[in-house]
N, C-alpha and C positions, 0 to 999 in steps of 0.2 A: 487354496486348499478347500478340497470340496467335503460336507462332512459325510461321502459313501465314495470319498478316497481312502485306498490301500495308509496312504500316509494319516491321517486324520483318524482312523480305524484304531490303527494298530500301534500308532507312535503320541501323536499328539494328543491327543483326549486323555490314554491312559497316563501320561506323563503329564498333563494337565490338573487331571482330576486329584492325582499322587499328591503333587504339589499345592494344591489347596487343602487337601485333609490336614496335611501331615505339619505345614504354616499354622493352621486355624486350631491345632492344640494351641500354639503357644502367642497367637498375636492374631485377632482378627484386621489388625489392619495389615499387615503382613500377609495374607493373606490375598484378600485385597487387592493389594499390589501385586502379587504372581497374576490372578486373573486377571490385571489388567493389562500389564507383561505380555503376558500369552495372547490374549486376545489382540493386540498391538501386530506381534507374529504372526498369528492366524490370517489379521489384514493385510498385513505385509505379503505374505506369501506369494500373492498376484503379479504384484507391480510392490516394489518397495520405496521409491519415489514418493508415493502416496503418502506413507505413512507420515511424513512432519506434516502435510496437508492438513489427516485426522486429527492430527494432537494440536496445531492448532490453531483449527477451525473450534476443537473442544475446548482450548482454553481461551480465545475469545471471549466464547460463549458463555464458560461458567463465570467467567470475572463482570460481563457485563449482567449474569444472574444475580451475583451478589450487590452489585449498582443499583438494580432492581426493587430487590426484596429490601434494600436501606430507604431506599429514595422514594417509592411509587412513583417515579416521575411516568410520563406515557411517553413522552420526547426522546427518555431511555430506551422504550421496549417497541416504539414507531423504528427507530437508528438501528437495533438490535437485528429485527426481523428483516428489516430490510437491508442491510449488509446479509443476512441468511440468502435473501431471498436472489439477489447478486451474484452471489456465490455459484448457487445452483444452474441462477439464469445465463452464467458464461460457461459454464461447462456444459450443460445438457442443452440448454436451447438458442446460445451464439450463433450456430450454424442455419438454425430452422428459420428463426428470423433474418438473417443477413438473406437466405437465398428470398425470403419472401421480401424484403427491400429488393432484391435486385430484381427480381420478377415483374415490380411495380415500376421500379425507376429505371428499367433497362441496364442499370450497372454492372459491373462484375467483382466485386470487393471477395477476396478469399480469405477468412481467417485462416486458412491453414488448417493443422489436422489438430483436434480438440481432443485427448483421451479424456472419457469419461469418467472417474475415480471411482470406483467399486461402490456400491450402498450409497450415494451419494443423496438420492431422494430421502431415503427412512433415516439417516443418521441428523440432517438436516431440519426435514419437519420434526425429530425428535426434537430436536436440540429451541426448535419455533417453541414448542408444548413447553417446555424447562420455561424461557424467558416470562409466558404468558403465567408458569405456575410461582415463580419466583414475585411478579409485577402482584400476583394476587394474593400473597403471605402464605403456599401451599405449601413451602421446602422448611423442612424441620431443623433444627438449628444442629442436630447431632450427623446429617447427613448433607452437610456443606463444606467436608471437606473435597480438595483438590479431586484427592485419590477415586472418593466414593462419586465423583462427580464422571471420573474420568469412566469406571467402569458401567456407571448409568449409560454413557453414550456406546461403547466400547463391547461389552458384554457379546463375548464371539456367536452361542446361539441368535441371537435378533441381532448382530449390528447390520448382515448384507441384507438381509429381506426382512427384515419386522420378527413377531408383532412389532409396531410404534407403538413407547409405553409410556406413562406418565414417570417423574421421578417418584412420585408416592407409592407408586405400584409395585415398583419393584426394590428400591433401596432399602427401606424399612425390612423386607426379608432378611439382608446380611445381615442387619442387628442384632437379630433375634436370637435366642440364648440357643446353642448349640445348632447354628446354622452352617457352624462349617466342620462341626461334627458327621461321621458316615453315618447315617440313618439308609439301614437296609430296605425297607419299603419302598422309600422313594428311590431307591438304585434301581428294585425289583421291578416297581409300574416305570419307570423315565426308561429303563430298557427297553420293557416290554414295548411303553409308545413310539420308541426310537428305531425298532427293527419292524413295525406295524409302518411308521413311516416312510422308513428305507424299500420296506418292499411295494409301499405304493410310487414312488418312486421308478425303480428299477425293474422291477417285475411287468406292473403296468404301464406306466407312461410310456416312457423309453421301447417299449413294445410296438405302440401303438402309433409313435412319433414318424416313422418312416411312413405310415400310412397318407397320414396328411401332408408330411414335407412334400411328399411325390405329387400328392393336387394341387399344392398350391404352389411347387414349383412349378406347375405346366400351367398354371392361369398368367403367370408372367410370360410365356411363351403364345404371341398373337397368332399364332398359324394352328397352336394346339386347340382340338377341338375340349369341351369336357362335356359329359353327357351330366344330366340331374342325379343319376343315383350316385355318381363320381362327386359329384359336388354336394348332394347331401352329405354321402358318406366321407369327406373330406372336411367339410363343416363340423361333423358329429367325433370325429375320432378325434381334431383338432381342440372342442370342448372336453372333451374323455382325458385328452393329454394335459390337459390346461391343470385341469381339475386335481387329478393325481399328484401333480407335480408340485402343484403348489400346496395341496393337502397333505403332502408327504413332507414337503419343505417345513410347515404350521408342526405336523406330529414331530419331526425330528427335531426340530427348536425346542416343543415345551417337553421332549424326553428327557435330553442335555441339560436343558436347566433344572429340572427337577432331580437329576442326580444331582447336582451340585445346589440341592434343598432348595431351589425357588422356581416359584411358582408365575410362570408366564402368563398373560391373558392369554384365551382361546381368540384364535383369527378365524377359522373357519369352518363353518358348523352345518354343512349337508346344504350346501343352498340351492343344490338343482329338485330339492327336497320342497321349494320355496312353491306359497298361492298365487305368490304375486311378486311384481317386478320390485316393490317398497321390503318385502320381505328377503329380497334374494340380494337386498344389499345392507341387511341388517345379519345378513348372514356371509358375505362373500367377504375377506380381507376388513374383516370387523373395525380394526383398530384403524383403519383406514378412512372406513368412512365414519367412524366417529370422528377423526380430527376434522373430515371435512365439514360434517355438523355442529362442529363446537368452535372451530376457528372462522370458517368461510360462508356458512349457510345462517347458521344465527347471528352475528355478527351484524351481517347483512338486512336484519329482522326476521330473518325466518317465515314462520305463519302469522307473524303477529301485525301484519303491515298490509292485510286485504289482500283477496285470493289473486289478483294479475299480480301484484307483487311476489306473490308467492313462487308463481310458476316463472318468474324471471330469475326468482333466487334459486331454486331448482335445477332448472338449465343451466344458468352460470358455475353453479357448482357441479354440477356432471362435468363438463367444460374442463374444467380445472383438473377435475380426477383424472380425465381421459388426457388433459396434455401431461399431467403429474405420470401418465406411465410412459409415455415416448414423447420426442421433439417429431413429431409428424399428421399433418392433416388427417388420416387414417384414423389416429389415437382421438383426435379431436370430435371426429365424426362419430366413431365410438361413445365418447364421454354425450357429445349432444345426444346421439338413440337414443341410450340410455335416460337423459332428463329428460325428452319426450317421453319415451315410455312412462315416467313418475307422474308428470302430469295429465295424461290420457290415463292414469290410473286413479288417479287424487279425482279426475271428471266422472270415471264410472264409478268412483266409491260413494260418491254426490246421489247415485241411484237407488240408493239401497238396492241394488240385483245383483242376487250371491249367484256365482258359475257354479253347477257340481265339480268338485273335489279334481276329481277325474283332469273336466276339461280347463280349469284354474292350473292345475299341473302343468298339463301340456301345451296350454298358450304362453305359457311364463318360460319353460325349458326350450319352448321355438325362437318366442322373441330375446333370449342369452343367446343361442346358439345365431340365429343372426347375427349379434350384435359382436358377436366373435371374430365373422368373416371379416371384418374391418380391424379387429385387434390384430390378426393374425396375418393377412393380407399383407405385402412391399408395397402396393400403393395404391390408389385408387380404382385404377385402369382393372387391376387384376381382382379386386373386390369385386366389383361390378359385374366382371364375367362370372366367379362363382355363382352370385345373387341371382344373377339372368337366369345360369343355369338352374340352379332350384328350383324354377318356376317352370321349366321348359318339360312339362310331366309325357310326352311324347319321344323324349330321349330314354325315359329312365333306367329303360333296359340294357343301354347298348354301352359300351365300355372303350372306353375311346385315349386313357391315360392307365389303365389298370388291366391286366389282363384278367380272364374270369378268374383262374386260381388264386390272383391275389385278392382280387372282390370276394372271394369265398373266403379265404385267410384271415380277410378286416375284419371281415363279421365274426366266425367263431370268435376272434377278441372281442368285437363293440358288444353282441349280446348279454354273454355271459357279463362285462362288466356294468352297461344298464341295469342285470339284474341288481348287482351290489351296489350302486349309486342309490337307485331307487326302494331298495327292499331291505337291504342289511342295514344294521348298526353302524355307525358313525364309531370313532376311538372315542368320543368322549360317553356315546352309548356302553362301551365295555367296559371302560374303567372307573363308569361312575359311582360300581356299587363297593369302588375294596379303597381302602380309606386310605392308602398310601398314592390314590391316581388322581383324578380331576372333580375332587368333590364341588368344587365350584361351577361344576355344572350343572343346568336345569332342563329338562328335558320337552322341549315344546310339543313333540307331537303324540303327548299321552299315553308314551309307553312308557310305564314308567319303570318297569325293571326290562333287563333283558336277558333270563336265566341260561339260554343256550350259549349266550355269548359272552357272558361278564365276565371279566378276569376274576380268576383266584391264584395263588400261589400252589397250583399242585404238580402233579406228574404228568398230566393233561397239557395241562398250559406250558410246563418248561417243555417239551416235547414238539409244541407247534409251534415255538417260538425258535427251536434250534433248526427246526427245517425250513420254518422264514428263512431266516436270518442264513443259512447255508444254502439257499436256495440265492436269494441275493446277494451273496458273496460271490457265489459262482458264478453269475451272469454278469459279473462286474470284472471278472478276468476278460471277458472282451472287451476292451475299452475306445474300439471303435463303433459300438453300439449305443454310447454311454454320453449324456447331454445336459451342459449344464441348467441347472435352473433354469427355468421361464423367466421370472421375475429377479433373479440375477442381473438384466438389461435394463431392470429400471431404478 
């Protein structure tokens, strides 16, 4: 169940949310319980098979949290993570390494076909974070039960794609006095974020996604030629679709929970906005790279261990990120760019030489959008031919996978959306100034209010929000148009 399905829309959310107000007069653990219920369903929906997998893999998990938190053994939370880590390594990367054994040793060993179990990475290193907060006395003695344990993992907004949260972050909300009371504010702004989402989502993404499918399905194709402007502009609509899709995934998450009074971390916050390659992953899938900085990168010593060590922990950890979103070389190559990029940055920050604004922007949005080709890319072969062509500036006019009308077509989409990546407000720029939205957020680039744009509750705002929201309602009646998440796959 997708949440800008007809069904999730109009049946489940509103019978979901029903049933938590209406529990939460008379029993907050009751309560509780239906969201965890629901959200159980909500998984289920896909593949139902799965579902004894989640529950447990979750109860495991939380039994060997309270082992934990009794015992401080590490022999506990070493046995713990690594049963996690197992888990994960036979379903997602079984296949990746066998074919790489056989490639090495000439064999042909087949596991067979491996389904992937829906969220299987975020529910997983969630569940790594609980062990690590239980092993260091961070779980509070009133939020250890089963139930409250079940919906920390469970919680249908973030269980398929994130944010990945701590248990402090978000349990301590159910507690709180009249949390499962209706508070109309937060129905007002979690709407408001939720169809701000939806329409980046469906309006944009999904727009723009046939653009790039069509490049980069002809770079697997060895006989197809691709010219440079086919290949920038297939790189670039590619990042444009990324971006939406998963910034629409981040707004529809923290909308959903924010009707239902709690309050998500923010994942991501304008990062093609970013000066620098260090900056555009303190903003890109936030919660992500926090864990990989708090479990794998310092762990490891971090900065504290001499700058060569540094830049091994670096790389290693990009490494890890880029295999943590696919079982494939591509993701891998990916994750390394990317910690080159950090370390060729940490080398010219060594210079004291600031780039103008300008050209900091645009060497940082080139070196993503590269680094993309390889995300997006089936495999190496056909990366390669994009990257070629990008360079091959003697092509760039001539249209060899595109016909001109649809090269004209891309563009009226890619510009005007440039415009709003680069120049508008972010959702957590709109709703930062009405107290019932994202007060938790701080606004890094100095604007500090945004009066044209800020939400209020008037006649204005219900009025743009009804043409959103019926605007992508409508374009979701063709539902061959219509594309699951990105990150969905990981």
């Amino acid at each position: 169940m997708l949440f800008y399905s007809f069904e999730f829309i109009y049946l489940f959310f509103p019978i979901c949310l029903t049933g938590y107000f209406l529990l939460g007069k008379r029993s907050k653990r009751l309560s509780i319980i239906w969201l965890v219920l629901c959200s159980l369903f909500f998984y289920g929906w896909w593949n139902p098979k799965y579902v004894p997998f989640l529950i447990g893999s979750l109860v495991c998990n939380y039994y060997f949290g309270l082992l934990l938190n009794s015992s401080r053994k590490k022999s506990f939370l070493y046995l713990g993570v690594t049963l996690n880590l197992l888990l994960i390594g036979y379903y997602k990367y079984a296949g990746f390494f066998t074919s790489i054994f056989n490639d090495i040793s000439g064999n042909s060993y087949n596991l067979g076909e491996i389904i992937l179990p829906l969220g299987i990475s975020f529910f997983t290193f969630q569940q790594i974070a609980w062990l690590v907060d239980s092993y260091k006395g961070r779980v509070s003695e009133k939020e250890k039960g089963i139930w409250e344990y079940g919906l920390f993992v469970t919680f249908f907004p973030q269980l398929i794609a994130g944010p990945i949260v701590h248990h402090a972050e978000m349990m301590p909300q159910f507690h709180e006095k009249n949390s499962q009371w209706l508070n109309w504010d937060n129905m007002a702004a979690g709407l408001t974020i939720f169809v701000i989402g939806l329409a980046k989502k469906v309006v944009i993404a999904d727009s723009i996604a046939p653009y790039a499918n069509k490049i980069f399905d002809a770079a697997l194709n060895t006989s197809q030629q691709i010219s440079a402007g086919e290949a920038w502009l297939g790189a670039i609509t590619y990042s444009m679709q990324l971006y939406f899709d998963f910034s629409g995934y981040a707004d529809m998450a923290i909308g959903l929970a924010l009707m239902c009074n709690i309050r998500l971390p923010i994942n991501f916050d304008s990062p093609y906005k970013s000066l620098s390659i260090a900056e555009f992953w303190r903003r890109w899938h936030i919660t992500l790279s926090r864990f990989l900085r708090d479990y794998i990168y310092i762990p490891l010593g971090g900065s504290r261990i001499g700058e060569k060590k540094r830049y091994m922990n670096l790389l290693f950890t990009m490494l890890i990120g880029g295999l943590w979103h696919g079982a494939g070389w591509t993701f891998v190559l990916w994750g390394g760019l990317h910690g080159i990029f950090l370390i060729v940055h940490r080398l010219w920050s060594k210079t004291n030489i600031r780039l103008p604004e300008f050209v900091a922007h645009l060497l940082t949005f080139i070196c993503v959008v590269v680094a993309w080709v390889f995300f997006r890319a089936e495999n190496f072969a056909s990366a390669s031919k994009i990257l070629i062509a990008m360079i091959d500036f003697q092509s760039f006019s001539c249209c060899s996978v595109l016909k001109i009308e649809e090269m004209t077509d891309a563009l009226k989409y890619v510009v005007p959306i440039i415009v709003v990546v680069f120049f508008l407000p972010n959702t957590q720029n709109i709703m930062n100034n009405w107290p019932g939205g994202l007060r938790v957020y701080q606004n890094p680039f100095r604007v500090a209010r945004v009066f044209l744009f800020s939400y209020q509750p008037t006649l204005l705002w219900s009025c743009a929000i009804i043409i959103l929201s019926a605007t992508s309602l409508f374009l979701l009646l063709d539902q061959s148009n219509i594309q699951e998440f990105i990150y969905f796959q990981f």
